[in-house]
matplotlib code that plots the C-alpha trace (Angstrom):
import matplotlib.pyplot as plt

x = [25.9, 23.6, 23.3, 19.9, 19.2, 17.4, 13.7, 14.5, 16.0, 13.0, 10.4, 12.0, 12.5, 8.3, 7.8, 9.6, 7.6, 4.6, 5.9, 6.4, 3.1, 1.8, 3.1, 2.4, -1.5, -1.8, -0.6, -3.0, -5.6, -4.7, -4.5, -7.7, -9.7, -8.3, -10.0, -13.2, -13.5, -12.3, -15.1, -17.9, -21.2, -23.0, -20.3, -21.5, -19.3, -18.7, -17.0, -15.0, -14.5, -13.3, -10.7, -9.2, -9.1, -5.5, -4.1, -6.6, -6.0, -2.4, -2.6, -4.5, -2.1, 0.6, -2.0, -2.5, 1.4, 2.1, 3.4, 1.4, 1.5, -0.2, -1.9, -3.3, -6.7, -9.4, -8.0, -9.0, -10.5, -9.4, -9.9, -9.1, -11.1, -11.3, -12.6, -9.2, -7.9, -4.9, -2.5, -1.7, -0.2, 1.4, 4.7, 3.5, 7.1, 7.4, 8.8, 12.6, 12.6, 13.4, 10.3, 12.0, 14.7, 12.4, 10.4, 13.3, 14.6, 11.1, 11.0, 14.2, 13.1, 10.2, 13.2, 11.6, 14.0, 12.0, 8.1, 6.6, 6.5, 4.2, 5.9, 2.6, 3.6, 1.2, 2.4, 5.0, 7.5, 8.1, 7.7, 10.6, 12.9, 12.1, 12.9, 16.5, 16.8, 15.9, 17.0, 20.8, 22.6, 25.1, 21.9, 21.7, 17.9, 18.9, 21.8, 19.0, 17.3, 20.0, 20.8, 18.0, 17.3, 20.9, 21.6, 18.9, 16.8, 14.4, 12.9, 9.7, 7.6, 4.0, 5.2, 7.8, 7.3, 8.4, 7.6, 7.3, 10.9, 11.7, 9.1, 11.0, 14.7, 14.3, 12.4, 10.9, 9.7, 7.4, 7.1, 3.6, 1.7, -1.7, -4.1, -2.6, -3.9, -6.8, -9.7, -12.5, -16.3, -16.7, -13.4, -13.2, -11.2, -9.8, -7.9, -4.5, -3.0, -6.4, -7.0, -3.5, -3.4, -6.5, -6.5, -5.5, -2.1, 0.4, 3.4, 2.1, 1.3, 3.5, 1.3, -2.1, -2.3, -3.5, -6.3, -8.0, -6.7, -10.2, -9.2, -6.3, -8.3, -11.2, -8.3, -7.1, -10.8, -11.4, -7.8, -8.6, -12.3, -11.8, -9.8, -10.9, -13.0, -12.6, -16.0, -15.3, -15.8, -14.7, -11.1, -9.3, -7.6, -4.0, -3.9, -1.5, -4.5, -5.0, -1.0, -0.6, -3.8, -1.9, 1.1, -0.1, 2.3, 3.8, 1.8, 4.4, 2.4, 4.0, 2.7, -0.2, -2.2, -2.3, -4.6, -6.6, -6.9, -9.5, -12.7, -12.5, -9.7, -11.7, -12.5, -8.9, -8.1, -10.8, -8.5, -5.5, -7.4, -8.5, -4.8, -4.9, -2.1, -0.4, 0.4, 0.4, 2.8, 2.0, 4.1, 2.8, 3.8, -0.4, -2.3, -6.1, -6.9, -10.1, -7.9, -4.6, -3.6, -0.7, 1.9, 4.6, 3.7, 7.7, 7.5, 9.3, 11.5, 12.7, 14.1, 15.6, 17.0, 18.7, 19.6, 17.5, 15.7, 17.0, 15.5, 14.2, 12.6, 13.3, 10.4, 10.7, 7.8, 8.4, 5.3, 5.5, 8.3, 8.4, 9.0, 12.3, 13.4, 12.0, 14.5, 17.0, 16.6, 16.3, 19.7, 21.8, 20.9, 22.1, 24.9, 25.9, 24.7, 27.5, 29.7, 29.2, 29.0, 32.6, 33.6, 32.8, 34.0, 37.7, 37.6, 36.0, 35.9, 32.1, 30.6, 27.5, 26.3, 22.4, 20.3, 17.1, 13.7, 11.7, 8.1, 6.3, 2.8, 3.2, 5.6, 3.9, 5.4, 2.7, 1.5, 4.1, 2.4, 2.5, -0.1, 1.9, 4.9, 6.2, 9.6, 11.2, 10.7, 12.8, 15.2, 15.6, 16.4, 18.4, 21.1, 20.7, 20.2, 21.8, 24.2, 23.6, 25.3, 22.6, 23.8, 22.7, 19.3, 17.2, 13.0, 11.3, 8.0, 5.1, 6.5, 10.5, 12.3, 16.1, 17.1, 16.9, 19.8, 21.3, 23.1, 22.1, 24.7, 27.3, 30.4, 30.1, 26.3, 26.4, 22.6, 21.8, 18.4, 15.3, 12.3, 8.9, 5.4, 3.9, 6.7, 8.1, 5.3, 6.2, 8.7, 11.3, 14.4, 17.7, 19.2, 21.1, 17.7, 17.7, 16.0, 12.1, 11.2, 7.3, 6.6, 3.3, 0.2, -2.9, -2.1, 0.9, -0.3, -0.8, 2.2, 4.0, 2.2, 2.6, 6.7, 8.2, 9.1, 11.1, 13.7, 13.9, 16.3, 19.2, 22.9, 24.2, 21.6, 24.2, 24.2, 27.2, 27.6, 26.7, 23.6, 22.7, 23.5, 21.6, 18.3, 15.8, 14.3, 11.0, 10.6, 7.4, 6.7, 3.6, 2.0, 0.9, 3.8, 1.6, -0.3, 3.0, 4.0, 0.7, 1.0, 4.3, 3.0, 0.1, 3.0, 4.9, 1.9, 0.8, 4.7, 3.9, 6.5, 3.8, 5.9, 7.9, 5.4, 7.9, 10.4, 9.0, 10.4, 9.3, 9.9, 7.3, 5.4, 4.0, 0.5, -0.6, -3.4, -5.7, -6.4, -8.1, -10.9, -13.6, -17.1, -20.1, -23.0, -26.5, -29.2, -31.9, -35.0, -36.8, -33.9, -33.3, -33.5, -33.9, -31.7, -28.9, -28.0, -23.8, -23.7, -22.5, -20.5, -22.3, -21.1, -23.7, -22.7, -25.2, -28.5, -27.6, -26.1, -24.0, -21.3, -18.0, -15.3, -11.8, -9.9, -13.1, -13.8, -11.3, -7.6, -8.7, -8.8, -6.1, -2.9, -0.1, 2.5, 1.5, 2.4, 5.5, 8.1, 7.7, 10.1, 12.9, 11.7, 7.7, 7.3, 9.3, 7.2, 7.4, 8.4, 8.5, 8.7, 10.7, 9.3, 10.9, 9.6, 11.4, 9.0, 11.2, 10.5, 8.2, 5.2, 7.0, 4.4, 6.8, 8.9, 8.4, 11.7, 11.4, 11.0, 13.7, 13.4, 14.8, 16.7, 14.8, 16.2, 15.1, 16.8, 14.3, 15.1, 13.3, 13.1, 11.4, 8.8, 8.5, 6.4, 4.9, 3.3, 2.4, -0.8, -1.9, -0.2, -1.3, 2.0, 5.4, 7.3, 5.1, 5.8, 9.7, 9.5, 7.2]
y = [6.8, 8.1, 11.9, 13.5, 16.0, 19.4, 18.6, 15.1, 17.4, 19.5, 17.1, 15.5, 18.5, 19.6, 15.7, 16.5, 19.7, 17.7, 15.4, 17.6, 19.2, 16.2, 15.4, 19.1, 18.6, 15.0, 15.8, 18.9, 16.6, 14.0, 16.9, 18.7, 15.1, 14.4, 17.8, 17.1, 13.8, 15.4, 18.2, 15.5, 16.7, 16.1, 16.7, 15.0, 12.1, 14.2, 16.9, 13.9, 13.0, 16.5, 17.0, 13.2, 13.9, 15.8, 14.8, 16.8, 19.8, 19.6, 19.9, 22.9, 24.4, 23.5, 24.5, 28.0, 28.7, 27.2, 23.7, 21.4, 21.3, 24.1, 21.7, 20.5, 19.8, 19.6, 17.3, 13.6, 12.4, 8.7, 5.9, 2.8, -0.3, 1.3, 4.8, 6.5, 8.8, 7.8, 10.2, 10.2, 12.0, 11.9, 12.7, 13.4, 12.0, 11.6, 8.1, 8.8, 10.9, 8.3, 7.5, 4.1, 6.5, 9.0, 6.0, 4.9, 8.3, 8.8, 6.0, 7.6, 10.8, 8.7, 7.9, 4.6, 1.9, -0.9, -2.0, -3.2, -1.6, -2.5, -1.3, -2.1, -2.5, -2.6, -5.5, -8.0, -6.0, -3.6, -6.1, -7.7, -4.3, -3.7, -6.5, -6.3, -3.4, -3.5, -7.6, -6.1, -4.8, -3.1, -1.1, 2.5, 2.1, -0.9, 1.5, 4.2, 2.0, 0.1, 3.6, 5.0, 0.7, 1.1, -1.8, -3.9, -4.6, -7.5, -8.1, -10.0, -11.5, -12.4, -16.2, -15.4, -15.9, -13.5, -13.7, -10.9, -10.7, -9.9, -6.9, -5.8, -6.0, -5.1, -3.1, -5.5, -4.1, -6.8, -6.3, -6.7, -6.9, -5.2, -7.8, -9.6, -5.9, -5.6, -7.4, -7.2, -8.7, -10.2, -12.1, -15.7, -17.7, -19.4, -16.9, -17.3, -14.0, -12.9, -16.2, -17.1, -13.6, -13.6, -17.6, -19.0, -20.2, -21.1, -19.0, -16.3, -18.1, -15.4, -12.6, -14.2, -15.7, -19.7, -21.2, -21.7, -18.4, -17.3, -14.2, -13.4, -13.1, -11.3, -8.9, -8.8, -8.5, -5.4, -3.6, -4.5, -4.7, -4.8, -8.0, -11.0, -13.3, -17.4, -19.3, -20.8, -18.0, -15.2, -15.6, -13.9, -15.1, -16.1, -14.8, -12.1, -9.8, -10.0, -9.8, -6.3, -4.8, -5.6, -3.9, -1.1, -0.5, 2.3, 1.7, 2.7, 2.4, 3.0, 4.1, 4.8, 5.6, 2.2, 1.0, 4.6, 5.0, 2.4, 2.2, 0.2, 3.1, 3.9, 0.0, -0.1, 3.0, 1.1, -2.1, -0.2, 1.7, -2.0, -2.8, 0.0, 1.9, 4.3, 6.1, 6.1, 7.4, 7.3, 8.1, 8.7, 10.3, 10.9, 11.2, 10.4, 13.8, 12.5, 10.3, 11.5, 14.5, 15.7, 17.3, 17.5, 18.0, 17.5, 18.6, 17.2, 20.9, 20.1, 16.6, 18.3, 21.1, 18.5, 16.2, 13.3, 13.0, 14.0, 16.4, 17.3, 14.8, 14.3, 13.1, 12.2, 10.5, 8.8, 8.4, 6.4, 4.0, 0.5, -0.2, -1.3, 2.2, 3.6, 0.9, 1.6, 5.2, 4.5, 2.2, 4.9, 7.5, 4.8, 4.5, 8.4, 8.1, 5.4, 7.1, 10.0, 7.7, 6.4, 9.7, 10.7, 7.8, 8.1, 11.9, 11.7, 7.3, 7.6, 5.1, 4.8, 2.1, 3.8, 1.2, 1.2, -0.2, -1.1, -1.3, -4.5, -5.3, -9.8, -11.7, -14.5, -18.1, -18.9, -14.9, -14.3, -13.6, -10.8, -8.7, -7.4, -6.7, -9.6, -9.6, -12.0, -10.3, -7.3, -9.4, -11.0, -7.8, -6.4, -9.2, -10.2, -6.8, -4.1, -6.8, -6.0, -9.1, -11.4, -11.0, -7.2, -8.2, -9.3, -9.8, -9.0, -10.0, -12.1, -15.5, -14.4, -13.1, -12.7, -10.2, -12.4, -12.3, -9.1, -6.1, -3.4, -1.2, -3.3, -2.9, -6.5, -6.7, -6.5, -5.5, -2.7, -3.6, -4.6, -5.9, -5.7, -5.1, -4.3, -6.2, -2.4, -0.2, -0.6, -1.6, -1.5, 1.1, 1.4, 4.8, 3.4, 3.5, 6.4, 5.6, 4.8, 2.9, 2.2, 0.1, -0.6, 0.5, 0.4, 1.1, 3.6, 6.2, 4.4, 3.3, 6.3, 7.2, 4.0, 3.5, 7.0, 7.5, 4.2, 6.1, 9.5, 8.7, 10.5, 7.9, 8.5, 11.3, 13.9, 15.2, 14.8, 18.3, 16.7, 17.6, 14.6, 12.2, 14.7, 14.1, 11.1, 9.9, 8.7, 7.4, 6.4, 4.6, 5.7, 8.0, 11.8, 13.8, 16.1, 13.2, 11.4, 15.4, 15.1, 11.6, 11.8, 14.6, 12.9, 10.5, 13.0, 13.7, 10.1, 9.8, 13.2, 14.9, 18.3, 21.3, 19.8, 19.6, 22.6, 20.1, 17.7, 18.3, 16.2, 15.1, 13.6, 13.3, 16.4, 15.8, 18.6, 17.0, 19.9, 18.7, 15.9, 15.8, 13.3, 14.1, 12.2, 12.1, 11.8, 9.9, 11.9, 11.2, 9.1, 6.6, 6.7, 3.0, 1.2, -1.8, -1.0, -4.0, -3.7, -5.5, -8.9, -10.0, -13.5, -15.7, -17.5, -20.9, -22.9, -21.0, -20.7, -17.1, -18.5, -16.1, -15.6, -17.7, -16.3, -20.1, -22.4, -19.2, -17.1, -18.8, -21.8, -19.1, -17.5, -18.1, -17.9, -18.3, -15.5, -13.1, -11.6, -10.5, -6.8, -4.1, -4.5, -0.8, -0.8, -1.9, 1.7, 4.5, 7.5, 9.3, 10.0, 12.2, 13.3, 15.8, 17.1, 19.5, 20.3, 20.9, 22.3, 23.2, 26.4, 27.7, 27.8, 25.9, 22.7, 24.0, 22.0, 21.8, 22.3, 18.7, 16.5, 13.4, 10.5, 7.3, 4.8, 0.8, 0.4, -3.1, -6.2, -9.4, -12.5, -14.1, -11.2, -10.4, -14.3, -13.8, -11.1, -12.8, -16.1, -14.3, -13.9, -16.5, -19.7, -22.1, -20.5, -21.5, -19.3, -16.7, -17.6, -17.2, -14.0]
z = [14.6, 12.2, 11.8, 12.0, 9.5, 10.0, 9.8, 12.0, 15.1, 14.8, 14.3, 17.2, 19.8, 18.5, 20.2, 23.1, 23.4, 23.1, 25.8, 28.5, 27.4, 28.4, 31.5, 33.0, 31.8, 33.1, 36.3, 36.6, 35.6, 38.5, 41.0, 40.1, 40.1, 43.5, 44.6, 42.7, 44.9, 47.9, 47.3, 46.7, 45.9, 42.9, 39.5, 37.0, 35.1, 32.3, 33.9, 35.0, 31.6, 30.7, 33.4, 32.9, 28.9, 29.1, 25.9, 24.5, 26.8, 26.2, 22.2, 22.9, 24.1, 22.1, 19.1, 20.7, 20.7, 17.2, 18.8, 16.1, 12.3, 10.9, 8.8, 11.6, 11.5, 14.6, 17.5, 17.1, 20.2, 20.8, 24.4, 24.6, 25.6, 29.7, 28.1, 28.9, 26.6, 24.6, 23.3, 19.9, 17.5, 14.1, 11.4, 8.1, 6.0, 2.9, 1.5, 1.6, 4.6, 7.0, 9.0, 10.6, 11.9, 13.4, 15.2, 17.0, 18.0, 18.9, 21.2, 22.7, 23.8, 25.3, 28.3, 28.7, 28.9, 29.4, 28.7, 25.7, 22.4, 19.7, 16.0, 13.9, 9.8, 6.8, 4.5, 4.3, 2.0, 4.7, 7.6, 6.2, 5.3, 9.0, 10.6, 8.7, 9.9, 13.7, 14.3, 13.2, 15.6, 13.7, 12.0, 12.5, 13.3, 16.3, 18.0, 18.3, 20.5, 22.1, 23.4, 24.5, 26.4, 27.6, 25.8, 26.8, 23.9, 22.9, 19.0, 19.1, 16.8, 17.0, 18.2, 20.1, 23.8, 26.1, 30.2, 33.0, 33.4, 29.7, 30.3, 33.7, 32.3, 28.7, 26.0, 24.1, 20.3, 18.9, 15.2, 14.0, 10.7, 10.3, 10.1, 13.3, 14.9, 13.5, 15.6, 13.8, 15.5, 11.6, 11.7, 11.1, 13.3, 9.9, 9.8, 11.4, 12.3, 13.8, 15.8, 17.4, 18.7, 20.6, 22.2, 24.8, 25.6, 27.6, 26.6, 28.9, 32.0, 34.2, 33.0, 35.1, 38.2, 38.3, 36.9, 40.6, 42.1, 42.5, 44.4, 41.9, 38.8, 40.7, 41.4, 37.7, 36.6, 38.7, 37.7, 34.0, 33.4, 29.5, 29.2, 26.9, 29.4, 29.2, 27.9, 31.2, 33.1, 34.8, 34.0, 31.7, 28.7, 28.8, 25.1, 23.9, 23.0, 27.1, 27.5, 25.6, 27.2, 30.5, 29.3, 27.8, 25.2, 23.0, 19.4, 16.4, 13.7, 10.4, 7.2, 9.0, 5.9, 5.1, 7.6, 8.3, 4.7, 3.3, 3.8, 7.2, 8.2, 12.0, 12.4, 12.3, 14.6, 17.0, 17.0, 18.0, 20.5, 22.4, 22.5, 25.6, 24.1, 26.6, 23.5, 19.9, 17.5, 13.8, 10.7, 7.2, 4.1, 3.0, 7.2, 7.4, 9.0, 10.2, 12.4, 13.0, 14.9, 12.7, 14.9, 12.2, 8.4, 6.4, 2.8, -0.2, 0.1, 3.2, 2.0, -1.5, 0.9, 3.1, 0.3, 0.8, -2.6, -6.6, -8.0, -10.3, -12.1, -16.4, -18.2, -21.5, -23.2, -27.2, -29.6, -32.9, -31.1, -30.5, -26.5, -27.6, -29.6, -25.6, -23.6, -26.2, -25.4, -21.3, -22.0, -24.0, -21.2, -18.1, -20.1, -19.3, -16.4, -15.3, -17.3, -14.7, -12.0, -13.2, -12.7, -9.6, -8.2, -9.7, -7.8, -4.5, -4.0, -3.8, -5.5, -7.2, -9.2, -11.8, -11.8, -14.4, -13.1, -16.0, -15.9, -18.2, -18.4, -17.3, -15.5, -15.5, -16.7, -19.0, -19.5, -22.7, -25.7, -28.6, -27.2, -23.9, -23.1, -20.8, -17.9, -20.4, -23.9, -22.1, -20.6, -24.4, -25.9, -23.0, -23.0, -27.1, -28.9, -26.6, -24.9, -21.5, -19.2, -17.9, -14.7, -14.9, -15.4, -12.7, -12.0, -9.2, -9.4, -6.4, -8.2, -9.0, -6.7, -8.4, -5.9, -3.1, -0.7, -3.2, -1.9, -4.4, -3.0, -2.9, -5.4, -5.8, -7.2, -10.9, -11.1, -13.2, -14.8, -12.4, -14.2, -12.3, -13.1, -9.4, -6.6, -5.9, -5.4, -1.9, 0.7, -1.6, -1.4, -3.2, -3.9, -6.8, -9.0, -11.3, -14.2, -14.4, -17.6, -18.0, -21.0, -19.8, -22.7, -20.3, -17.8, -17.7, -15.8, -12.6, -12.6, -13.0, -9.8, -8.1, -8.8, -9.4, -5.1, -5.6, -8.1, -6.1, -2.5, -3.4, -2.7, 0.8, 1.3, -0.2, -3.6, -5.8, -7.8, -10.4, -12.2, -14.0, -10.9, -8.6, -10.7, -11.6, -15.0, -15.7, -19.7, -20.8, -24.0, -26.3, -23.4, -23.7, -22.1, -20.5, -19.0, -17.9, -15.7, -14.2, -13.2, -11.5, -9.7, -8.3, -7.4, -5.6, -3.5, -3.2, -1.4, 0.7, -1.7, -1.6, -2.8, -5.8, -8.4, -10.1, -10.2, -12.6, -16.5, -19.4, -22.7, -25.3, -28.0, -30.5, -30.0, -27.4, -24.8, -24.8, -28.3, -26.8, -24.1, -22.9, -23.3, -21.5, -24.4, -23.0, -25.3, -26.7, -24.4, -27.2, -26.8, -22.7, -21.0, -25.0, -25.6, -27.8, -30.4, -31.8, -35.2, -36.0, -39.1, -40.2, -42.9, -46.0, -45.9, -48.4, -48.2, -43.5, -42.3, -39.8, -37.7, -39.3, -37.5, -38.4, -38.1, -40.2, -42.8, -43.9, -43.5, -45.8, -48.7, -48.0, -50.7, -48.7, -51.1, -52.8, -49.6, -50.5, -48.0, -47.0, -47.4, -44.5, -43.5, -43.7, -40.2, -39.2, -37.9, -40.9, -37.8, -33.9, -31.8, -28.5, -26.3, -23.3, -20.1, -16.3, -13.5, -10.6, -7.0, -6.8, -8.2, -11.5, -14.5, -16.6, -19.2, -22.3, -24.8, -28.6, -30.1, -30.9, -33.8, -31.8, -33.4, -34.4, -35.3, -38.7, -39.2, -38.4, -37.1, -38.6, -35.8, -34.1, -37.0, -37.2, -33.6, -34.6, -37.7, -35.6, -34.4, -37.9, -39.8, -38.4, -39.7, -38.3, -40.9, -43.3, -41.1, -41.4, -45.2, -45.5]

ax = plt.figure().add_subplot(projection="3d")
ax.plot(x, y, z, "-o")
ax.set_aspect("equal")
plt.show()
């Protein structure tokens, strides 16, 4: 079994806390409405309201003696579709911490071995490391709740059926993606996910009593008022939507910033509050405060302290270099890194396999041209000019999926290059990855943000005493160190990693960022709201100014035999520049390094500045010879 680590035990035992907080204030609640009605009189439905609305009586109390996140922010009042109060609550994780793990343990200190459960996911990435995960019995994640079911467990999926009796004898978990829960009044029954959920059929016949039990649906009607009626009429829908309202399940909604975090974030929360939820427990690394009620807040110290994450994180940005001189740069550095790696494993048997992820700018099959960096040019120069083994190189992008069916961590997978321009921003974990490499020109920045939590779970959640295994890389190709430190930072909060922002050191280029700064320039007022016209470069053609077209007037006139060849180092940068910094946990600013002159290639292939010429020189084989 699975060990729990510090801040999982605690976030755990301030659940159970929460629990029995609950049960003592909903069972004064039943016993002072009792008396109300026994008293009669005139009490007003609100006061009503107020006694019934224990969940929010009960995290006052837990508030008042320091039983909630002290992040917490005012209590979130929620009720479902029969205007009870539902009690939620949420873990702030960050990625890495092992949210799936403290769902299921969660769900165990519920002691409710059978029912329905509803474990709510945001896309299909992480519907599918899920379901690996909890349809495997042999998974950590699946003995949770086979222990806490007794052994009596039941994985559903939206189609599955299920009757009655699989309610009674087991706990049912019915994995679910986000739109299937979001009901929406402007949904379009075109849509799938929305429209088998909520119609009629006859997987749930034992659920509702017949079609002409008149007195039977009454009966249902009047114990659940807030069920989907027939167009028929007053029976209820044998639709799941009516099944789960029936049940009233536990709601595990993971990544819970997902859904509360767009603009349609309360829609959303309104959704999961017509399921009729007896409870809902959310976990997310970045909480909607205006929605949650954030019991536990985990920071990115307490993962580094119980060795869930590397840290810190090297960032070493390269100006005045090809992206190949930066790969080359990210290749000579996985190179120690698995020489380290060889290491350890020949004196303790652990085995770790660094793995680079290298951001491009296309993947596409017809995307590969001179002007971005495309998934294949890298593969090229991985296996041709630094001989990596094709079999090391893999993409992973919406159209290519080369890691299907791979086990990362498996001493058998030979993968130590992943290629990807936006397939792992999410739902994708392997502790192996060590190295982010963003070639990207554009748009670098984002992605910094976007990919650097999938390079930071630290290999068996235990460091390895050695400092350059038991820290991360992020290498950025023509791209403002300073910038680069800022934007893995945002990253580190963007993945609820708050508190390591002093663990972040980088490497880069000369040019200091404060030299540069944006400026908004107002017109003078003379000028406000007049057209502006840009200039256009026309071409006299007989006594006509026509618009100068590149192709009809200027490569006829060119002489291209008198291009000579250039000299073999011209295309070289005069020089570049590698600058380093550490950011480490604390309040401590980045440490920047004195600057180093990097190696640069200086040798050109033919075939490679052949390309490179095609976009000017029309005929390739005039590009061959020059």
């Amino acid at each position: 079994m699975l060990e729990l680590k510090i801040y999982q035990r605690d976030t755990l035992d301030a659940f159970s806390n929460y629990l029995e907080m609950l049960k003592k204030e909903r069972q004064t609640s039943e016993t002072v409405i009792e008396n109300l009605k026994q008293v009669g009189g005139s009490i007003s439905e609100d006061v009503f309201n107020e006694v019934r609305n224990y969940p929010k009586t009960a995290w006052k109390k837990l508030s008042e003696n320091n039983g909630v996140a002290a992040t917490a922010g005012e209590y979130v009042d929620r009720k479902d579709g029969a205007n009870r109060p539902i009690p939620h609550i949420c873990f702030k994780v960050p990625t890495g911490g092992g949210k799936t793990l403290l769902a299921a343990s969660a769900l165990e200190r519920l002691h409710r071995q059978r029912g329905l459960t509803l474990w709510v996911v945001p896309t299909q990435a992480i519907f599918d490391q899920t379901k690996a995960a909890l349809w495997n019995r042999e998974h950590p994640y699946r003995k949770v709740l086979e222990r806490a079911s007794g052994g009596r467990v039941k994985m559903l999926e939206r189609e599955d059926a299920f009757s009655r009796d699989d309610i009674t004898n087991y706990l049912c978990v019915m994995l679910l993606m986000l739109p299937a829960a979001n009901k929406s009044p402007d949904k379009k029954l075109k849509d799938k996910a929305y429209y088998r959920m909520y119609r009629n059929s006859g997987r749930y016949s034992s659920f509702f009593p017949d079609h002409d039990d008149n007195d039977g649906n009454a009966l249902m009607l009047e114990k659940y008022p807030d069920l989907d009626f027939s167009t028929e009429g007053d029976i209820p829908m044998q639709s799941l939507f009516n099944v789960i309202k029936v049940l009233r399940p536990v709601v595990v909604l993971d990544e819970a910033h997902k859904a509360y975090g767009t603009r349609n974030g309360k829609e959303f929360a309104s959704s999961i509050n017509r399921l009729d939820p007896q409870m809902v427990i959310e976990l997310s690394a970045t909480p909607n405060s205006g929605i949650s009620n954030l019991l536990v807040d985990i920071g990115g110290p307490d993962l580094k302290k119980e060795e869930m994450i590397k840290s810190p994180v090297q960032v070493s940005s390269y100006s005045g270099m090809k992206w190949q001189d930066t790969l080359r740069e990210a290749s000579e550095e996985l190179e120690r890194l698995d020489t380290e790696a060889r290491l350890l494993e020949s004196s303790t048997d652990r085995y770790i396999r660094p793995i680079a992820v290298v951001r491009v700018e296309r993947t596409g099959k017809d995307q590969r041209d001179n002007n971005y960096v495309h998934a294949e040019d890298v593969r090229e120069y991985l296996t041709q000019h630094l001989k990596v083994p094709p079999d090391a190189v893999r993409v992973k992008s919406a159209t290519q999926n080369e890691l299907q069916g791979e086990d990362l961590l498996s001493k058998n997978s030979q993968v130590r290059w992943i290629i990807t321009k936006a397939a792992l921003m999410e739902g994708w974990d392997c502790s192996f990855a060590y190295l982010l490499v963003v070639l990207d020109k554009t748009r670098s920045q984002n992605a910094i943000t976007q990919l650097v939590g999938r390079v930071m779970r630290q290999p068996h959640a235990q460091v390895t005493g050695r400092e350059s295994l038991d820290q991360c890389y992020v290498f950025c190709n023509d791209t403002d160190v300073d910038a680069a430190v800022t934007q893995v930072k945002k990253g580190l909060e963007s993945q609820g990693l708050t508190g390591l922002e002093d663990k972040i050191f980088g490497k880069g280029n000369i040019q200091d960022q404060a030299d540069f700064q944006t400026e908004t320039i107002c017109r003078r007022k003379p000028f406000r709201g007049q057209e502006i016209y840009l200039p256009v470069v026309r071409h006299k053609e007989d006594s006509e100014w026509i618009q100068l077209n590149y192709q009809a007037h200027i490569l006829p006139h060119i002489d291209w035999l008198s291009i000579k060849p250039p000299d073999p180092n011209a295309s070289a940068p005069d020089s570049a520049t590698l600058r380093t910094a550490t950011v480490n946990v604390g309040d401590a600013p980045p440490v920047f390094h004195e600057d180093q002159e990097p190696h640069v290639e200086k040798n050109i292939s033919v075939s490679e500045f052949a390309l490179c010429l095609s976009d000017i020189v029309p005929n390739p084989w005039q590009a061959a010879r020059i």
